[in-house]
N, C-alpha and C positions, 0 to 999 in steps of 0.2 A: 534634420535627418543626419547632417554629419553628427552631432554629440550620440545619437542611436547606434549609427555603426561603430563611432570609435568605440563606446563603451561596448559592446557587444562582441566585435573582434575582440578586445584585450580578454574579456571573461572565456571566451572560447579558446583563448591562445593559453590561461591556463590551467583550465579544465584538460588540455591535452598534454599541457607541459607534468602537470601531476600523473599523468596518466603513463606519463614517460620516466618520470621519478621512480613509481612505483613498480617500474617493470621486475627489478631485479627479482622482488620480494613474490614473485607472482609465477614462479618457475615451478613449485610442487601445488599438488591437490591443494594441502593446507592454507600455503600461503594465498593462493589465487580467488580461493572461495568464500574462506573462514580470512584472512589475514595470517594465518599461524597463529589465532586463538590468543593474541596479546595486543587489542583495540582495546586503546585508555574510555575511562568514564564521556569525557568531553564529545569526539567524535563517534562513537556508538551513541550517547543520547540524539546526539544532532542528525548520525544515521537514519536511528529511528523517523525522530519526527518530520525529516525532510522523505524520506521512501514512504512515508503516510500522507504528508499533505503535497498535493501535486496540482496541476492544472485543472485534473478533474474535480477539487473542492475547490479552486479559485474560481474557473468558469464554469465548470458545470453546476455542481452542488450550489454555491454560495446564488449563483445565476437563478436557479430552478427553483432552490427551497426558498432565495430571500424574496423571490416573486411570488411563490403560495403561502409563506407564514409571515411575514415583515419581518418586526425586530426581534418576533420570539425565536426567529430562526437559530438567535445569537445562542441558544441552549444547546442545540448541537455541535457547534465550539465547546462548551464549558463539559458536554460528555464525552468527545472525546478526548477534552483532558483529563479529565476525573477517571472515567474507565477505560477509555484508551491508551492512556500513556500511564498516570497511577496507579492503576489498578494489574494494568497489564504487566509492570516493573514488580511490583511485592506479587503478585501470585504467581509469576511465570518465572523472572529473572534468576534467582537462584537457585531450583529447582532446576530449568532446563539447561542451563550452565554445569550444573554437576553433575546431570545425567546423563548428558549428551557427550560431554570430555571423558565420564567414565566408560561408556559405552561404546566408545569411538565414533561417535553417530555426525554427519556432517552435513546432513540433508532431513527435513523435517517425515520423505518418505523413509529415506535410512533410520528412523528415530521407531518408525512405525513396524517395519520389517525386524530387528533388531528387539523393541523390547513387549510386542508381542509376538514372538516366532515365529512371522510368516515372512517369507520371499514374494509373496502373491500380491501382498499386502503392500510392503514396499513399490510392487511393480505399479500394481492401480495406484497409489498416493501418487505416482509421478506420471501415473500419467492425468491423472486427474489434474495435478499443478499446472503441466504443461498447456493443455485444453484450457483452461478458463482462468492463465493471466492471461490469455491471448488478447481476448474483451476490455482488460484493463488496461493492457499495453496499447492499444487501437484507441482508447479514452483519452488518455492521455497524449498520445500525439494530437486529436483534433482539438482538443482543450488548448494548447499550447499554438497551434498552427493560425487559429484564430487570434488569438492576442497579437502575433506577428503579421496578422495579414491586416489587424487593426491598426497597429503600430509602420509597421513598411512597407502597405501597400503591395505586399508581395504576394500572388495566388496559393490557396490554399495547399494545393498538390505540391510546389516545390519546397513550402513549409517545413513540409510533413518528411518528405526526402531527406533536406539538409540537416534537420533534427536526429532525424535515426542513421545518418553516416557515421555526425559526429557522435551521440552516442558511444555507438559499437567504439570506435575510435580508441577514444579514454577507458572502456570496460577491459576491451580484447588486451591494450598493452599493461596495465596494472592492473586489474582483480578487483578484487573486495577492499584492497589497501587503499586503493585510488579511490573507490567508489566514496569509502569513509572519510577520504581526506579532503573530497572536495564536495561533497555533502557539507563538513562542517564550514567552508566556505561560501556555499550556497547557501547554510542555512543563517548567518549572519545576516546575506543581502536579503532574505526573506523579511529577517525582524526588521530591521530599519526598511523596508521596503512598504510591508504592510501597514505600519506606523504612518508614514509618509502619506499615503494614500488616501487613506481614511481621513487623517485632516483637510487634505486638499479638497476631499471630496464636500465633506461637509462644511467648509470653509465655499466651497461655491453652490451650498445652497442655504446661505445664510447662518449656517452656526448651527451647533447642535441640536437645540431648542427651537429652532425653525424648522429643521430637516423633522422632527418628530411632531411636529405640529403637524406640518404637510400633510403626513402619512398618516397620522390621525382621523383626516378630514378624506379620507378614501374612503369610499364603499366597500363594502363586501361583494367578492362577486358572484353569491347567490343569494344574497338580498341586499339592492341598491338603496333599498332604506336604510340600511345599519351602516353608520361610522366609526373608523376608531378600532377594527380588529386588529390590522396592519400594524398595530403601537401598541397592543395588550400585550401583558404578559406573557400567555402560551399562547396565542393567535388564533386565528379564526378554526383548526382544524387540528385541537392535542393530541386524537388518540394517534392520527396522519405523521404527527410531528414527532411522537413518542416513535413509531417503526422507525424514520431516518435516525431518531436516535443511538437505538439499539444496532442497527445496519453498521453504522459507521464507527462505533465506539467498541463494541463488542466484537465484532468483526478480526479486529485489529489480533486478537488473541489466536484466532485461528488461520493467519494468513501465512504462508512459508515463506513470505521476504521479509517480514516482520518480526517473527519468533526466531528469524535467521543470526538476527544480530546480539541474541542474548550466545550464543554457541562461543562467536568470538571475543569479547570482553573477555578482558585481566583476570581478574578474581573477583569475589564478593563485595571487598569495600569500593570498587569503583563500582559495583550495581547500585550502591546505594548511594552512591553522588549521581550518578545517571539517572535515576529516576528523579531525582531535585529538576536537574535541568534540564530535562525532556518533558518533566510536566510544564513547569514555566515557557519552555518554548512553545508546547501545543496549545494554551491558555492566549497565549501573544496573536498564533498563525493562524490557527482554526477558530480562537473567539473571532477575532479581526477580520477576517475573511467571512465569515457569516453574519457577522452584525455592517460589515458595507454591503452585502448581496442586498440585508433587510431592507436597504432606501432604493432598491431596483425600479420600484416602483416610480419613483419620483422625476423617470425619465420615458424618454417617448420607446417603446418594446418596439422592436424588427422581428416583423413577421413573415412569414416563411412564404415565399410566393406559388407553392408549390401545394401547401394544405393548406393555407391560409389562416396558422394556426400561428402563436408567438413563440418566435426561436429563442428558445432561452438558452444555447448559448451563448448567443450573441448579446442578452443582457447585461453582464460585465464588460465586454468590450467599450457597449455605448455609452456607459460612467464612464467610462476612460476620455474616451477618443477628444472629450474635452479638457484636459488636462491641460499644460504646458509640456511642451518637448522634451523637457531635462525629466519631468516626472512620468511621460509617458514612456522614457529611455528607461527609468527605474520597476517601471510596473513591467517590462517588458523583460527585465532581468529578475526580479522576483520570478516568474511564471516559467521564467527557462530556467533559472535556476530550482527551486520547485521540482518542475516536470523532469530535467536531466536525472534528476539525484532519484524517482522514483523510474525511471525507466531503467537507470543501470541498474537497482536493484532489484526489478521483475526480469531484466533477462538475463542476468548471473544468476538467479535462484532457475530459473528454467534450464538452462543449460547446465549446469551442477546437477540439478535434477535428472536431469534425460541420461547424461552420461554417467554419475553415479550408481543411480537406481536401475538404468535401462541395459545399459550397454557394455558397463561393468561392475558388475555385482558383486562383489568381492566378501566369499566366507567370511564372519568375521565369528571370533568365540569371545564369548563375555571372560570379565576378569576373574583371575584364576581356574579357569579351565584350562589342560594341559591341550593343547595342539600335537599332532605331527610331521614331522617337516619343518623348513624354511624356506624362504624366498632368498637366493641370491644381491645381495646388497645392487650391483650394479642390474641386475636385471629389474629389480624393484623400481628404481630410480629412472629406468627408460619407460617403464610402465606408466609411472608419475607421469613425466612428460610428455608421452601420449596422451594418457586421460585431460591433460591441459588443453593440447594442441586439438583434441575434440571438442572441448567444452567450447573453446574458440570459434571453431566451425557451427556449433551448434547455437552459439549467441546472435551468427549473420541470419543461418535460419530462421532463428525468431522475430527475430527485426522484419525481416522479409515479410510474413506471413502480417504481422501485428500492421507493418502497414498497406498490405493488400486491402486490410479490412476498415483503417485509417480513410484511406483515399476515397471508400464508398459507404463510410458508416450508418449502420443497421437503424439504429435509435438514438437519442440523446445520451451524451456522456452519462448523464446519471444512471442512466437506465443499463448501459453496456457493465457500470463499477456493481450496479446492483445485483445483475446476474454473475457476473465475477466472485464477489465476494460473495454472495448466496451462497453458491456451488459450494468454494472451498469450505468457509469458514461452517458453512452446513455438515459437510463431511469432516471437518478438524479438528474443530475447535473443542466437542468434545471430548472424544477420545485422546485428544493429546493431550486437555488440561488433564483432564483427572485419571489419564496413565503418569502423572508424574506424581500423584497424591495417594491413588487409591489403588490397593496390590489386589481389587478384584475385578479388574474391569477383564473382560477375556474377548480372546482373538474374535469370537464370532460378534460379538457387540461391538467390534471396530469396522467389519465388514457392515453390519445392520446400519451402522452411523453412514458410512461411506454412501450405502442403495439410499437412504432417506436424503442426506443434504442434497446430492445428484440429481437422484431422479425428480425430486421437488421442486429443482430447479429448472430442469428439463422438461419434465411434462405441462408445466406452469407455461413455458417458453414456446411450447409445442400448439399448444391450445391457446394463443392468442393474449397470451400473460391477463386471465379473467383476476389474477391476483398483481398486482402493482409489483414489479420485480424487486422493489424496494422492501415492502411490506412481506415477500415470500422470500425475501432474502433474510429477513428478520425472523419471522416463522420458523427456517429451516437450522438459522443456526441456534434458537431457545431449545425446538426442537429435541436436537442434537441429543442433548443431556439425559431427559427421560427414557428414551430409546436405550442410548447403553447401561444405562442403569437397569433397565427393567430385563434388557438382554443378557447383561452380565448374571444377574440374578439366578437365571432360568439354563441359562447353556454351560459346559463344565468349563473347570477353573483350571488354569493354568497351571505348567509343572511349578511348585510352591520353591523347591532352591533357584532354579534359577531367578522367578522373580526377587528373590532375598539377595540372591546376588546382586542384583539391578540397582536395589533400594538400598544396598551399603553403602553407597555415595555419598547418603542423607547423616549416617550418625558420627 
């Protein structure tokens, strides 16, 4: 117990110490949100991939899917490296970097309002952001609170608390600066953490070849005659397997804490070393984490006393809880480190969000339009510091609310990330890829995307989720695409200079 707390205190003493480093830089809009738009390759890749993989794929996801698919689980690691991190860096990265800097856009609803001319448009996008990380932010605190209550015996509830203090903590004093700086610190303890793990694991159940044997020698749980699904290939249930695919990989594209981080990167050639080392990181964290869930199986499931049904969150905890101390002190730091570096970044993108989009709207005119007027230098600059000193106010908010819903959560972590990401990336993921490619997508097909990812997700939720929220979180965001395509087609076409203005960024 003492090696737990030491190491535990010191990781906490400087996740705050950076949070206090970074204060200076965190005094305008820019620097607080964006960094000042001058985050190197190294810590935006690590941004990325640690604000994507968090407690809710270590215990939830790797927990849930490595109990329903075995070792094919290990495929949804390898997508989203493939199209969650590669795929997402060459078609999103330089594209929303130069659009976004050109356009002055700082917020992925400000990107919406801005380069299809609506103010309506911006106002829904944030509030829609706001609304459904809530679910994710709540995921992630129980993902995390459990590992710790595995680890130090300490009740869920106070978990959950001391997490989202320290949080806010490190976000409120340094910004987006801090967020990214100890991201790339956190995501280091991840790699060697994960790594770790996985050997010890299959080291205490006899070596590789033994652990696959085991799992071999399972049933299927809809026919006890059939062995060996648990160890196949795709697993007892591909098309099942192919939805958490697409959920989790694809997703990634239309998320506003996600796409947030291509805004602030250098210039172009650090995008293309960032995508090197963000794919190789999510290859390392998400293969690794879904291929130890796959041997979940090979331990005794804690079941819920309450439905009598198997808590699969709790199925990563009970691989652990056998462990050795010094590696249960490591799996306890991966998980918080993980889950930290994704919670700063859903509630800095919520609060940017709410105060940007919401509370101050601020005219903006695309480049070279002539404006009239100015804004007084010093009165600019109190401006600035107010919009901060709300963003601030508005990050305890969120924390508050995320863990109101923490303390009595709804469903299983998967299921809360499922509706999360449904929503958005249902509503986003279109329209904002292919607003950065395509000069005919028009305002009223970004609306039509927005009623379809939403409501799809909501009526779904409403009626008893007759759809796996997982599988209509997939649904909504394929969806997406046909929709504005088919609506751009049919409804009129935006003013033509200005989108040329938009798109001079590109040549």
């Amino acid at each position: 117990m003492f090696i737990k707390v030491f190491l535990t205190i010191i990781f906490l003493v400087v996740m705050v110490g950076v949070g206090l480093y970074s204060h200076k830089q965190a005094k305008s809009v820019d620097g607080f949100v964006l960094g000042g738009r001058s985050v190197g390759p190294w810590l935006t890749a690590f941004a990325y991939g640690t604000s994507y993989f968090s407690a809710v794929v270590f215990v939830g996801y790797a927990g849930q899917f490595g109990w329903k698919y075995g070792l094919s689980s290990a495929w949804i690691g390898i997508g989203n490296a493939i199209i969650g991190s590669l795929l997402a860096w060459l078609i999103l990265g330089k594209r929303t970097k130069l659009m976004t800097q050109h356009i002055e856009s700082r917020t992925m609803p400000d990107f919406f309002g801005t380069r299809f001319d609506s103010q309506g448009l911006r106002v829904i996008a944030s509030i829609i952001a706001f609304v459904f990380l809530i679910p994710y932010t709540a995921g992630v605190y129980s993902g995390i609170s459990r590992l710790f209550e595995m680890g130090f015996n300490i009740p869920y509830e106070y978990c959950v608390v001391i997490m989202s203090i320290l949080t806010a903590v490190y976000v409120i004093l340094g910004g987006y600066k801090a967020t990214a700086m100890n991201d790339f610190i956190q995501g280091i303890i991840m790699l060697f953490g994960i790594v770790a793990v996985i050997v010890a694991v299959l080291n205490a159940q006899g070596g590789l070849t033994s652990a696959v044997e085991k799992l071999a020698a399972m049933p299927s749980d809809t026919d006890p005659s059939v062995n060996g699904g648990f160890a196949s290939w795709f697993g007892p249930d591909p098309w099942g397997l192919l939805g958490v695919v697409v959920l989790t990989s694809l997703g990634t594209m239309g998320l506003p804490q996600m796409v947030g981080k291509f805004y602030s990167i250098t210039d172009e050639s650090a995008i293309r070393r960032g995508t090197i080392i963000s794919t190789i990181f999510a290859f390392i964290v998400a293969g690794g984490c879904y291929f130890l869930g796959g041997f979940g199986r090979l331990y005794e499931p804690v079941i819920n006393e309450a439905t009598g049904k198997i808590a699969f969150d709790s199925i990563v905890p009970a691989m652990l809880v056998t462990l050795p101390d010094v590696l249960i002190a490591l799996v306890v730091l991966l998980v918080l480190s993980a889950s930290m570096s994704t919670l700063a970044s859903l509630v800095l993108t919520s609060s940017s969000t709410m105060t940007l989009d919401l509370i101050y709207r601020d005219k903006k005119s695309l480049p070279d339009e002539v404006t009239e007027g100015s804004i007084d230098d010093v009165v600019a600059e109190k401006t600035e510091r107010r919009k901060v000193v709300v963003m601030r106010v508005l990050i305890v908010f969120f924390i508050v609310i995320s863990l109101m819903i923490a303390l009595n959560p709804p469903t299983f972590i998967a299921q809360l990330m499922g509706i999360s990401w449904g929503a958005l990336a249902g509503a986003f993921l279109a329209p904002f890829m292919l607003g950065l490619y395509w000069r005919g997508v028009t305002t009223s097909s970004v609306w039509a995307c927005f009623i379809w990812g939403v409501g799809l997700t909501v009526i779904n939720m409403l009626l008893g989720n007759p759809i796996n929220p997982i599988n209509c979180g997939a649904i909504a965001m394929l969806g997406g695409f046909p929709v504005v395509l088919i609506v751009s087609l049919l409804t009129p076409s935006m003013n033509r200079e200005k989108v040329e203005r938009m798109f001079r960024c590109y040549k």
